[in-house]
Structure formats: C-alpha cells, structure tokens
LOBA-135468 format. One record per residue: residue in one letter; x, y, z of N, C-alpha, C, O in turn. Coordinates in steps of 0.02 Angstrom, whole numbers, plus 50000, padded with zeros to 5 digits. Layout:
AXYZXYZXYZXYZ ...
END
This chain:
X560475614654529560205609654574559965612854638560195617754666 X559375608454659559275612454725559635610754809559525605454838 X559825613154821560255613454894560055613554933559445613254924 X560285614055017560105615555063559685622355074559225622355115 X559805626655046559565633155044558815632355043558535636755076 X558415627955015557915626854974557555624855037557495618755045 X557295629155085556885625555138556355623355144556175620155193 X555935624955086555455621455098555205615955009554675615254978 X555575614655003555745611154947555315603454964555395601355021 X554955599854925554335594554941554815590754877555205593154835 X554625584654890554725579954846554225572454860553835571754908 X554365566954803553895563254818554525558554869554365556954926 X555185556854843555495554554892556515555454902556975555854861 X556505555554971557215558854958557785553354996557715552355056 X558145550954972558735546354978559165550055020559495554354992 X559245549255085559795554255113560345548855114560215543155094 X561065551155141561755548255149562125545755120562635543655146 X561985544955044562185542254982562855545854962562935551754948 X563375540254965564025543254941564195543654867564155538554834 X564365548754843564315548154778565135546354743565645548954765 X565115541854690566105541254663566635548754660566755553454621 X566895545454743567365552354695567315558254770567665563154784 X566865556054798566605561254843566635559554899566475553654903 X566805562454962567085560855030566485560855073566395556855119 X566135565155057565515566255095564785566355073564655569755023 X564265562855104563615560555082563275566155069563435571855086 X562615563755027562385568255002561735565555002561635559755020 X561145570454977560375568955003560185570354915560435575054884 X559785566354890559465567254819558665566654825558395561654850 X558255573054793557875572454794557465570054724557645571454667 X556945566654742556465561854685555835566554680555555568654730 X555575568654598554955569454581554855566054529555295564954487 X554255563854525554215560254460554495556954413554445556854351 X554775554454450555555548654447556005551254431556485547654416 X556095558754424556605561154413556965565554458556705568854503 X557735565354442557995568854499557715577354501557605581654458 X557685577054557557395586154561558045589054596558235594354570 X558365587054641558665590754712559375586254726559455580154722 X559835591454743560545586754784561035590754820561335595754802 X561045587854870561395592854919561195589954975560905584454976 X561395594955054561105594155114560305594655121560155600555120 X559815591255126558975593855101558745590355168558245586855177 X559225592255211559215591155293558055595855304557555593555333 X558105599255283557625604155273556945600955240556415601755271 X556965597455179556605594555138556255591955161556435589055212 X555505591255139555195585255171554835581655104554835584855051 X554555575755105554415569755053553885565955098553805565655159 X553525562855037553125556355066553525552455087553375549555139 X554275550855052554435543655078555465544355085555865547255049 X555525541455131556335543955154556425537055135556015532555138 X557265536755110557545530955107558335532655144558665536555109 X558605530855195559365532055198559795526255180559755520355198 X560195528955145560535524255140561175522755154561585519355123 X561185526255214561815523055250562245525055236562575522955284 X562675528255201563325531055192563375525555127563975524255126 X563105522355082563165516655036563385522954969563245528854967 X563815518254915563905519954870563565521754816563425516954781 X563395526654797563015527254742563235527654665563655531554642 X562835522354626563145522554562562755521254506562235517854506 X563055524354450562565525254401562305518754363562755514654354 X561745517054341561395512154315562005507554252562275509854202 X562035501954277562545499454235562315496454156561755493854148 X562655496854115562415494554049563045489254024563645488654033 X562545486053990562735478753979562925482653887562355483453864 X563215483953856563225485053778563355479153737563175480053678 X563575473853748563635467453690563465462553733563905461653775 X563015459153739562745451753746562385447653713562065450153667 X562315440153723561905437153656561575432153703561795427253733 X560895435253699560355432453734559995425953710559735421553745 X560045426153654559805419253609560405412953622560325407053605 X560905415353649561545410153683561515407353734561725401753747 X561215411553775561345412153860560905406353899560305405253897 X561615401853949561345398753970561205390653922560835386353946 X561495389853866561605383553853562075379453843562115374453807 X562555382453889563395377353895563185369753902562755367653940 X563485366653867563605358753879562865356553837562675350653834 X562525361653808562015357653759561895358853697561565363953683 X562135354753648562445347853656562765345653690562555341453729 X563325347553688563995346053699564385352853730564205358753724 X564945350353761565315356353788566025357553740566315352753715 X566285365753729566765366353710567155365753737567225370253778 X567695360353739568385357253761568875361153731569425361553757 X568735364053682569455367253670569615375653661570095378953640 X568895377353692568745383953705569105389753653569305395453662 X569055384753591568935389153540568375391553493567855388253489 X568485398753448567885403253430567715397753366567205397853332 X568115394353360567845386853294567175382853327566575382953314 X567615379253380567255375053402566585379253435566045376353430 X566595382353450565985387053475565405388353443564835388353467 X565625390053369565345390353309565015385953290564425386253273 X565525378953290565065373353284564525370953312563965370953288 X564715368653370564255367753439563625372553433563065370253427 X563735378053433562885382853428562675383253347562255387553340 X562825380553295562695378753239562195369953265561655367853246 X562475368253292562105360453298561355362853343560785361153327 X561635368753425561265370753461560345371853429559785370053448 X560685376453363560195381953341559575376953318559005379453314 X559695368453297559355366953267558695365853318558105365153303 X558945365853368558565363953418558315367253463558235365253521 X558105375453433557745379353474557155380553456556965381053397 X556755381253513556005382753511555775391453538556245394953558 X555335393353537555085398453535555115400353592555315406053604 X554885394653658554885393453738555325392553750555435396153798 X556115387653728556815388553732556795394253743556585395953799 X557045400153687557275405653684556985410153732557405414553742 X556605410853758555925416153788556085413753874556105417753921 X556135409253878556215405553947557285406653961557545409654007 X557525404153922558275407153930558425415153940558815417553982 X557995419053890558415426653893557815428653961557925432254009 X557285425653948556975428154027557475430354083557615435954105 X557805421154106557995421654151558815424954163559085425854218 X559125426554093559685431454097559605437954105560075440954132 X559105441154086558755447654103558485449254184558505454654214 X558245443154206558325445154276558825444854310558755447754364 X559585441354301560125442354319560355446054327560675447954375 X560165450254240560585456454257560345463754272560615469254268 X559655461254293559305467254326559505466954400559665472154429 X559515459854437559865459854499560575462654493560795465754541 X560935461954441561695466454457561585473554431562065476654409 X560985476254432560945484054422560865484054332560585488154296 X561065480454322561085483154220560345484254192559925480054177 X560325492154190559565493354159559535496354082559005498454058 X560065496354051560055494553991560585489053963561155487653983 X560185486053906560585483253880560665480653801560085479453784 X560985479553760561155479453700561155470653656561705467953652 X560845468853642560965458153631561105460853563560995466253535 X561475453453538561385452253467560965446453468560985441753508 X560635447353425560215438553393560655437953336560875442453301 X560775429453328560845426353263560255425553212559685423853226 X560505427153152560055430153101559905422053061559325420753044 X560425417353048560535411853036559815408653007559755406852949 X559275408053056558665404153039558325408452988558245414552985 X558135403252946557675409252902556955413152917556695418252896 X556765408052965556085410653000556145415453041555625418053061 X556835418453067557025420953101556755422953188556675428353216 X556695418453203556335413753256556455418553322556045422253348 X557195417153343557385419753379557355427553389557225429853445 X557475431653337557165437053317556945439853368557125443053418 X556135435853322555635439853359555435436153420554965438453452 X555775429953442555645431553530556205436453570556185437553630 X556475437953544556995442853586556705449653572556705453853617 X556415451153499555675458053517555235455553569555195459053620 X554865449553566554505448253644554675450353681554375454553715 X555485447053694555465451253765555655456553782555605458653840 X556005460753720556145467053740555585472153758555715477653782 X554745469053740554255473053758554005472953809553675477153840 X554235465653823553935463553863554045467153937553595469253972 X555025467353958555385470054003555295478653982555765482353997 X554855480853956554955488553947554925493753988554325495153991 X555225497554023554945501054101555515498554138555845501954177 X555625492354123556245489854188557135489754160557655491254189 X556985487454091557725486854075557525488954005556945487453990 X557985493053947558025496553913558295489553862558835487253882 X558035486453809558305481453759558315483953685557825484453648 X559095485653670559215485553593559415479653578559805475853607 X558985479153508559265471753448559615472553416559535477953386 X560105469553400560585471153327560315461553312560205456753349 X560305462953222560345455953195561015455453167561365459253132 X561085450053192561995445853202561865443453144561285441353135 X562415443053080562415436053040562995431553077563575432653060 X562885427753113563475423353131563845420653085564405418953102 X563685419853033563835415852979564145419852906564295417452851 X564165425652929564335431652877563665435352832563055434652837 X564145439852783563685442952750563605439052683563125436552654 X564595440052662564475435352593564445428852579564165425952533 X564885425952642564885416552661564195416552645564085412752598 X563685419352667563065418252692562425423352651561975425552687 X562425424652590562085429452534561485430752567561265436552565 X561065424752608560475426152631560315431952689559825435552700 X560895431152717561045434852796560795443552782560495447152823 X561055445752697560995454152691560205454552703559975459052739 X559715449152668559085451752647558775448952719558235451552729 X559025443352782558705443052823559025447952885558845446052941 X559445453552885559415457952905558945464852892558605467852933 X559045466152823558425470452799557875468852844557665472452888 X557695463852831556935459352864556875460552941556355460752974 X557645461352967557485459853042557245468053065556835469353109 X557575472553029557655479753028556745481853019556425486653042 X556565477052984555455479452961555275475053025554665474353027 X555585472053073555285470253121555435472253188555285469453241 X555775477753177555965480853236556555480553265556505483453319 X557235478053254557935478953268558225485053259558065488953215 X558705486153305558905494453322559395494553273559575500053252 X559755487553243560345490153219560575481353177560335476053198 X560975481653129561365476953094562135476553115562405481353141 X562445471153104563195469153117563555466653062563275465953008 X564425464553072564595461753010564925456853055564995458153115 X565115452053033565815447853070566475447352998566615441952973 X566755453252978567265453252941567635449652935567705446952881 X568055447952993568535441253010568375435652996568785431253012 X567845433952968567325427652975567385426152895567375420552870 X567435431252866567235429352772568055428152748568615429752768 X567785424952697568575419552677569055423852650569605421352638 X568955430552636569575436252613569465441352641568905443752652 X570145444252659570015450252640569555456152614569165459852643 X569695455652566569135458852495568405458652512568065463752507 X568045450352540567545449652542567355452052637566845454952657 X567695450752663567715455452732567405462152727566865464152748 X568045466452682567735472952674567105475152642566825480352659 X566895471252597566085469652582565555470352613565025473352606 X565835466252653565055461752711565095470152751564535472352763 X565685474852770565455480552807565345486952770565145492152798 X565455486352718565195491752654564395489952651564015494452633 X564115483252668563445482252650563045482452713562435482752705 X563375482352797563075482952858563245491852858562915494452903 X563545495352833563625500252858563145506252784562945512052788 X563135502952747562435504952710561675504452717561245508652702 X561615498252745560995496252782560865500852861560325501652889 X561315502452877561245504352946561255511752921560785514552951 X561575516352880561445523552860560775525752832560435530452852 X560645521552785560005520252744559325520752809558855524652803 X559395517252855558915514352884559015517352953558755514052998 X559385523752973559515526653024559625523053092559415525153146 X560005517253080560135512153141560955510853161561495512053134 X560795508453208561525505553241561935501553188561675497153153 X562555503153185563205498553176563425495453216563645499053260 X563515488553230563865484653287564305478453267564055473053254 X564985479553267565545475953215565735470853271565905472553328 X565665464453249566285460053258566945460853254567175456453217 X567465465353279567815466953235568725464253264569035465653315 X568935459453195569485458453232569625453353286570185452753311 X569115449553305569095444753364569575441053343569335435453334 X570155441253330570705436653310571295438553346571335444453364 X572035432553366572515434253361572895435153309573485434553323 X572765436653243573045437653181573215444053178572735447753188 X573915447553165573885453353176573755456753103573765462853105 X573655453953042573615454752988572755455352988572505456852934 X572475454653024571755456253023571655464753054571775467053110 X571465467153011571405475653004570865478152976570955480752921 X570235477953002569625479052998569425484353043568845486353034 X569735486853086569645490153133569765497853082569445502953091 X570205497153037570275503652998569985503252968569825509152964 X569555499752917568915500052886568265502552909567865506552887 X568275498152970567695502453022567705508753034567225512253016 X568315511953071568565517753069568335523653013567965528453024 X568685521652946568525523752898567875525152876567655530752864 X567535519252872566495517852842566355524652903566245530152879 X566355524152952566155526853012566255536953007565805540953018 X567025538552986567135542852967566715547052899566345551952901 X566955542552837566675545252772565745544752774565385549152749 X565555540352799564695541052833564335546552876563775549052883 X564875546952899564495552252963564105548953018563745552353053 X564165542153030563625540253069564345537653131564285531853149 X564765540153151565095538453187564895535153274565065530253308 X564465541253283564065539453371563635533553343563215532553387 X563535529753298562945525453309563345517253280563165511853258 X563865520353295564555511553269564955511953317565235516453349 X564925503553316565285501553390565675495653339565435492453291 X566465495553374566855488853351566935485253403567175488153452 X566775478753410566655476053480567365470853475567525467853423 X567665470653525568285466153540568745468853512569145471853548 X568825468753441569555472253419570125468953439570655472053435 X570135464553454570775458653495571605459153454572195458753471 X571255460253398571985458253339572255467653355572835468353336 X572095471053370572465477953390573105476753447573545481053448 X573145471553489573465472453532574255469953497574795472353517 X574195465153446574745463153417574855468253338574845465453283 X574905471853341574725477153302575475481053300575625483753353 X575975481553245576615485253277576455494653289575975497653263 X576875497153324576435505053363576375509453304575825512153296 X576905510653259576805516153221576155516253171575935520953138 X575945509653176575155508753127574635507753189574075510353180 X574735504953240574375506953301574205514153297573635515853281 X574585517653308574525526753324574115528753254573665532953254 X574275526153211573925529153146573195527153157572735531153151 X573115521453173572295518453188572065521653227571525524153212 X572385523353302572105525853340571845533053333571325534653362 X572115536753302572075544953261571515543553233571065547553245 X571325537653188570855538153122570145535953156569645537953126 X570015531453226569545531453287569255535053306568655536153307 X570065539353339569635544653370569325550253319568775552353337 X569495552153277569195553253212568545552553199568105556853207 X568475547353179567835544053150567165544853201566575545353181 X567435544953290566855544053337566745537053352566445536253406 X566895532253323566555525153347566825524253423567275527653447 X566375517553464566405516153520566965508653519566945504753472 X567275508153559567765501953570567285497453629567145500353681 X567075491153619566745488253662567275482353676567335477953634 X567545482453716568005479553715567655471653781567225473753819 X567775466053788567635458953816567985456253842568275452053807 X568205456453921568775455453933568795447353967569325444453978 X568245445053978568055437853995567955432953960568195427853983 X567565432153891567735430053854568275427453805568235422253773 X568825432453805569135434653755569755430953804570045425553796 X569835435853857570375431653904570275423753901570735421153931 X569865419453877569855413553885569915412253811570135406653798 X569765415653764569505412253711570315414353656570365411253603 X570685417753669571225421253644571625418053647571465413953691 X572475416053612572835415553621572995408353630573525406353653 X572365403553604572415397453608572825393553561573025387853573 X572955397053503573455396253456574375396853456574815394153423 X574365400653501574895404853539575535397753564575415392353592 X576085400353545576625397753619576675400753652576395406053639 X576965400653704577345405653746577935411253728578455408453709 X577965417553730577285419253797576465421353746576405424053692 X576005418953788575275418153757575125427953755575465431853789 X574685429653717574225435953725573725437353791573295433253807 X573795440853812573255441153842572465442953832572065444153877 X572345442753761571925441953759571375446853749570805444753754 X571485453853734571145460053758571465463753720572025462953697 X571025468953713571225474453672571485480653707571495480653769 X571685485653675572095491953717571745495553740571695501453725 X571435492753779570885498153825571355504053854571065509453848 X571745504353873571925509853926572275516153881572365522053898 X572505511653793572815517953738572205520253717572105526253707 X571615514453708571075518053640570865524153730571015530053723 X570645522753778570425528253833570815532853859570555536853898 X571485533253844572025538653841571825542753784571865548853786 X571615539853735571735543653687571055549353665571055553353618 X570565548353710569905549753714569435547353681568965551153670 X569425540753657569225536453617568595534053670568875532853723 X567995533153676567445530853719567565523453717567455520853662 X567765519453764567685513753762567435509753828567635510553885 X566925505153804566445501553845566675495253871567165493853836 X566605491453905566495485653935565955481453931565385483753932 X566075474053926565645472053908565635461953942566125458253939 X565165460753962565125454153996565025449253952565135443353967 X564735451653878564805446153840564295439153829563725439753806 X564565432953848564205428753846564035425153933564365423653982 X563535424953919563265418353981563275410553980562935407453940 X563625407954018563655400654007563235397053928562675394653918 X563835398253886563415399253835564255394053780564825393553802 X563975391153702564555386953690565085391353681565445388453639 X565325396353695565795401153686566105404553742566455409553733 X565995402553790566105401753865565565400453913564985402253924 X566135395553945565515390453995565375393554063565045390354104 X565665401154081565555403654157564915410354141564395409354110 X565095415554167564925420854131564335421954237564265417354276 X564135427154245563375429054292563055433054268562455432554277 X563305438454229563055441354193563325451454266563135457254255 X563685449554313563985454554331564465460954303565075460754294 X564095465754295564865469254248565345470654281565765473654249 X565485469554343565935471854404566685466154369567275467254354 X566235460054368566565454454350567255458054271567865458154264 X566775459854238567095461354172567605466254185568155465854158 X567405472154237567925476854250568365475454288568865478854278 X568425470754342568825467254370569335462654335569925462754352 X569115458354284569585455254236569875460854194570415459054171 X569695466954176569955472654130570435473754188571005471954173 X570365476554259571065478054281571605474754278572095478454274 X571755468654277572095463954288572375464354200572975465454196 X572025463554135572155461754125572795467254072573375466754051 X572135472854071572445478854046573015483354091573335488354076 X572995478854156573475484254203573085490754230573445495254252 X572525491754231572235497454253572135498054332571595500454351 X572575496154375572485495354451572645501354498572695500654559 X572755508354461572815513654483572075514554519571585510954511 X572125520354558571665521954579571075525854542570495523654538 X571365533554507570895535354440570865528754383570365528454348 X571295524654378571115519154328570345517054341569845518354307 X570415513954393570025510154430569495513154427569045509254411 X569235520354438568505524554426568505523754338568035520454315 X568955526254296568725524754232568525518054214568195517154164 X568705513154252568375505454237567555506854241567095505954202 X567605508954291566775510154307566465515554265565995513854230 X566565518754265566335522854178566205518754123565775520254082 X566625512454118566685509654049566015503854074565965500154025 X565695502354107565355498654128564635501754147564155498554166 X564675508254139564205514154140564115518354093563855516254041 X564245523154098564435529954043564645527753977564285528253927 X565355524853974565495521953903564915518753870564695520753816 X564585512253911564185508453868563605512553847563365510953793 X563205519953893562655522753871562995526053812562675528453764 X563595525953816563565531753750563725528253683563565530453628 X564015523153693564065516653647563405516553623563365517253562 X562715515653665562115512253644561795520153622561245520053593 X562095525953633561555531853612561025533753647560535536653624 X561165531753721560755533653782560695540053796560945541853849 X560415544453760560185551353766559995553953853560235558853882 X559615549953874559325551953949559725548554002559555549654060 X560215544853990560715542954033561035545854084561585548554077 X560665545654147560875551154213561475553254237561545556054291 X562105551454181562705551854230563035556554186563465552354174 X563205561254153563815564854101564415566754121564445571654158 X564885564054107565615564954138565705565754191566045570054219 X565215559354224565325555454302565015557454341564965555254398 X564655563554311564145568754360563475565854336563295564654278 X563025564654412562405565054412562015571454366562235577154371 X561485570154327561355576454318560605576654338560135572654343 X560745583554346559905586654375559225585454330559355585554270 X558685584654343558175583854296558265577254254557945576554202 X558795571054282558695565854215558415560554279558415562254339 X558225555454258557885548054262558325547854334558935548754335 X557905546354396558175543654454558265536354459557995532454498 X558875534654393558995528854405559925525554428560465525354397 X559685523254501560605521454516560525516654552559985513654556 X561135514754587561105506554640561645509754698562125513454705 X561215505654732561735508154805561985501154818561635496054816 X562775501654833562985498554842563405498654914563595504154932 X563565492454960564015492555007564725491854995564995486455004 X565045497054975565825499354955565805504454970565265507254980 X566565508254976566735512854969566955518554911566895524654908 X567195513954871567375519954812567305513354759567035507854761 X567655516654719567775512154656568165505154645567955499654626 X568745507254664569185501254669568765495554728568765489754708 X568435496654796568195492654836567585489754785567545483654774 X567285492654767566855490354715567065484854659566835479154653 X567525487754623567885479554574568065474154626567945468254612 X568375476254691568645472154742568115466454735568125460954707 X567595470254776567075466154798566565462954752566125459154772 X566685465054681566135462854650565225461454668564875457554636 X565035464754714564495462054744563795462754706563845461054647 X563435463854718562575465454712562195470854731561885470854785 X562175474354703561995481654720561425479454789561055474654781 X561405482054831561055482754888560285484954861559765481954876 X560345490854818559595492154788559655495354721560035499854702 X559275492454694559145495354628558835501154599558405498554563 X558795506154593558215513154582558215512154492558685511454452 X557405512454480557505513254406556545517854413555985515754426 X556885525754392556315530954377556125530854465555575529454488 X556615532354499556305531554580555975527354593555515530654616 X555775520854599555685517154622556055509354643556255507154589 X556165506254676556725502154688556205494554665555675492054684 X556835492754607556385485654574556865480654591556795475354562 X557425481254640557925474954658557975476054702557835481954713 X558195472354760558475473654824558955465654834558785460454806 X559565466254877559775460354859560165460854950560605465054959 X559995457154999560045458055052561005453955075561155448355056 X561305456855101561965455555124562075450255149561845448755204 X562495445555109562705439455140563065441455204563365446855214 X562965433855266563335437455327563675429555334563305424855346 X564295428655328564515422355356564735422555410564865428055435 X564835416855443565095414555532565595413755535565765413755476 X566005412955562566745410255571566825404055638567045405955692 X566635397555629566755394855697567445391855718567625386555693 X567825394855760568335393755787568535387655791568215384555833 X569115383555753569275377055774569875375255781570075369555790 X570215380755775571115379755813571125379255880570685381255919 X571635376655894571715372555952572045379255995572635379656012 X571565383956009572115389356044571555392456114571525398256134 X571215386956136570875389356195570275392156209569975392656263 X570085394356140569655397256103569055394356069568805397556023 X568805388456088568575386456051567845387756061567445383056057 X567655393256071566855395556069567055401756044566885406556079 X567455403355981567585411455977567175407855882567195402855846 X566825415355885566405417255830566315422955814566065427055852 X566585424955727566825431555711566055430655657565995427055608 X565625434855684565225436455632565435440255551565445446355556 X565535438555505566035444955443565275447655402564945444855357 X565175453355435564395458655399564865459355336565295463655349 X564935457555289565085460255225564755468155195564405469355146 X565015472555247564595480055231565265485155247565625483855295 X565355489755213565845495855206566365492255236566675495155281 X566585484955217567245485155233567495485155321568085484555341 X566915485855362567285484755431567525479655464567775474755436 X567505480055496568225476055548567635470555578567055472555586 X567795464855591567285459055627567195459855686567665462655714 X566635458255728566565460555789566915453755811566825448655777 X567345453655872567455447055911567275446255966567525450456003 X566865441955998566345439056047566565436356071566295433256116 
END
C-alpha cells in the first residue's frame, strides 16, 4: 500500500481522518478509478477532490445474504399474522400471491432496495417464490436486479415455498428459473411431509445447483423440533459434491435444541464440508418457540459455537414488514444487535465479529470475489466501497444502530443520510426553565448546556 512516504502520489480522490475497526488512529485512503490505490498518512498527496471525514468510522459495505423481496412490505395484506406463526405466514402469503401484479412486485422490491442502500447494504442475496407457474415474480426481481446494477449487487435464488416433492412442479420451475437467469436454487426440507422425502427435495436442489454451476441456499431446519436434522444432510451433499463455498443453510434453528455430543459431531462435519451458516436473528426471535412452555427457546441458532469453531457464519435481516414478520427496516445493525442479546455475544471482540457477520461473512456466503475487506483488512487495489459512520468502534455501532453518514460504492458517494439533532426543552420545576440541551447525535459527545 502506498504511505506517507509516497510524496508525490496523485489520486482522483482522497478521504482523509477515517477511523478504521479496530484502530486508534485515523487514516487517509486514496481513490483511483474507484479503486483503492493508497492508505496511510497521504498528508503529502494531492487529488481532484478531498473528502474528510472527521474522525468517522469506517466500514466495510454491508451485505444483506437472505431476504425475500417478492414479500417485502405487505404486512396486514390481506390480513395480518396474529399468531406469528411460520403456518399462518404460509397461509396468508399463499392467499397474498394471488394477488400480485407485475407493478405490485417492481414497485415493493423498488422501494426495499432503496432502504437498504440507505443502510449501506451494497450487496444483496433475495429469494423469489417459485410457486406461480408464470413465474411472474421471477422475472420482475431480474428487472430489477438489472435494473439497480452499478449500485447494489442482486443474487436470485428460486425458492419453492411449497417444496420440491409436496410440490413436483417446483423441480422443473426451478430448472426454468436457472434459463432465466437465477444465481442459484433452494430446498425447504422441513417443509416435505417425511423425512425420506425432505432428503430428496435436497439430493434434487443440490444436483441442479452442481449440474448448473450455481448457488445452494437451504431452508434449513427452521423448526423447534429437535428431531429435524437436515443440517447433516446439507453438510454432507455439500461435502461429497465439492461445491461447499457455494451452499448456505440459512436459520438452522432446530441446532440449538440439539443434545452436544451430536452437536460436536455436526459441527466437525460443517466445518468440513465449507458451507455458510446464515443465521436470522429477528425473525426467528419472534417466530420460534411459539409452541414452547416455559422456559421458551430463544429462538436462534449457535452462532457463537458454529464461529468458534471457524465455521463462516452470516447475518441476516430477513424479512420486511412482510406476513412472516410485521417489523423488519431492512438495517443489518438491527440484526446484529438482536444477535448480541440473543446469542450472548456482548464482549467486546464479540461485538467486532458481529460486524463481520453482517459484512465479510455474508460476502463470502454470497461468493463475493472483489469484496474489499479480507479478514477485517481493507485491501489494496479492491472496489472503494465503505460507509462512514458516526461511532466509534463496533460495539457503539450495534449501540447506535444508525445510518451510515455516507455511502461510497466504486468511489463515489450514492447515500448520504444527514444527523438527526434533537432539543431538549427544560420543564422541571428547578429554576431553569429556559435551559436547552441541544443532543448532536455524533461520536458520542457530551451535550452542550446553554
């Protein structure tokens, strides 16, 4: 990388004061051709165009790895799920589906894609439901993945919501979705009425996806049943295939009730195999354990054993006000923030691996080759794409959950999201009553008092 040393070093533009995770003291990055050229003191450097940024946090481009854009954004229509179960959910967007249009779909994931370009996420991963035979939704979610091209990075996987074998049609309208441009096929194992026929539906997604040099992306396990063990099948397909980096088991929920000595065996045969753990901690926390007495599950999978164990595992925001949960912003801060809490990860190095899993994990989940960050390090010569944020480290970051201050994607800034400032007007009875604490919501300082 080039340094201070480098005195007469030109660029097209150079970011000075940028704190990087992990690092006590700011640093200056230089931009060519949207790519990083330079980092260090470049006190020396000169550029067309300076940006400082303040001593702000710098962080790597966040990735969204499991969301379902053909969902997003239709809570309460029809009807709302009252019992915030994965049944009733099912149902409800079974009634939903009949009633989508081309402009529905195109006009919804529009406006979730700019959400989550305002929270920094410049790649990201959807499933579509495969369900319609026209396969409708499909190909407006290719619309817009061409559409957003340059700004946010969109892989398709075709979902059978409905299974592989429940649903015979689902194998050949995956094939189909695969000649129309989808990065990758799924199974929902847990979903088909046995056993036997479970392991099927991923013997036939994980053939289609070898065959056809594409993504694996498993439903896997979304149950509190601890007798649901699909996760070693995945494991396994993933292993004896060879296509391990390109399969992801998403949720995995039924691992947490799992007794340890077959835990540890699973976990060996994971890390093994290479697959990614995408684990949902917002969803799942709501949608889990509804079956349950006391004391309930929490809901989540072993994020902190499968990432002890060197197992890559991602984070993931899931759904948007959608019949399968009615909140959602589409923030990943949000998701890693419910992962501390829920997994216990409130250490301080915890707390930076959250943010990995909301970064790094998910690029490597999705097979992000040019992904600027490798084991937390910026690297030289890749894509000048990050967000500056007003925090200090990591943990202030989950704290605050905020809005990246600016967005960089290929050096140029396509978000900017300006600092809420609230007032404080004094109304205790203590003499005071013209005192007004401006609170700058920026690095955490202290309120000025007037």
């Amino acid at each position: 990388m080039n340094g201070g040393d480098e005195m007469t070093s030109s660029y097209d533009l150079i970011v000075r004061n940028a704190l990087l995770i992990g690092n006590d003291t700011s640093t200056d990055i230089g931009i060519t051709d949207g790519l990083i050229a330079g980092m260090g003191q470049l006190a020396d450097a000169e550029a067309a165009e300076t940006i400082d940024a303040e001593g702000r946090l710098l962080v790597p481009p966040f990735v969204e790895p499991h969301v379902h854009l053909d969902t997003a954004l239709t809570a309460g229509n029809p009807v709302w799920n009252e019992s915030g179960t994965l049944a009733e959910g099912i149902g409800i967007w079974s009634s939903r589906k009949l009633m989508l249009t081309r402009e529905d779909i195109i006009a919804r994931a529009e406006r979730t894609i700019q959400l989550y370009l305002g929270y920094g996420v410049l790649h990201l991963r959807t499933m579509v439901d495969i369900g319609d035979p026209k396969l409708m939704a499909l190909e407006a979610i290719l619309e817009i993945k061409e559409r957003y091209r340059g700004l946010i990075d969109i892989q398709v996987i075709a979902f059978p919501q409905d299974g592989i074998i429940g649903c015979p049609a689902n194998e050949e309208r995956m094939k189909e979705a695969l000649r129309m441009g989808a990065d990758g096929v799924s199974a929902v194992p847990h979903l088909e009425n046995t056993r036997e026929e479970g392991v099927l539906s991923l013997r036939k997604a994980f053939n289609l996806a070898e065959r056809s040099g594409t993504y694996v992306h498993v439903f896997c396990d979304e149950t509190d049943d601890e007798n649901s063990k699909y996760l070693e099948v995945c494991a396994s397909l993933a292993l004896s295939s060879g296509i391990g980096s390109r399969v992801t088991a998403a949720h995995a929920n039924a691992a947490a009730y799992y007794n340890e000595s077959y835990f540890q065996k699973i976990m060996g045969l994971v890390k093994r195999s290479g697959l990614s753990i995408v684990a949902c901690p917002l969803i799942n926390s709501v949608m889990q354990g509804r079956y349950d007495s006391y004391p309930k599950g929490r809901g989540i999978t072993r994020i902190k054993e499968f990432q002890q164990a060197g197992i890559n595992v991602a984070l993931s925001h899931d759904d948007i006000r959608s019949p399968f949960y009615p909140l959602g912003t589409g923030n990943p801060l949000d998701a890693a923030h419910m992962a501390a809490h829920l997994a216990h990860m409130s250490g301080r190095a915890e707390m930076r691996s959250l943010i990995g899993m909301i970064t790094e994990g998910g690029a490597i989940a999705m097979g992000l080759e040019e992904y600027n960050y490798q084991g937390g390090v910026l690297r030289d010569g890749a894509p000048a794409s990050f967000l500056l944020f007003d925090a200090k480290d990591s943990s202030d970051l989950i704290r605050q959950r905020l809005s990246p201050r600016f967005v960089f994607r290929s050096g140029r800034v396509i978000a900017e999201t300006r600092p809420a400032v609230t007032n404080l007007l004094d109304t205790a009875d203590n003499g005071r009553a013209d005192l007004v604490i401006p609170l700058a919501m920026k690095m955490g300082a202290s309120p000025n008092v007037s």
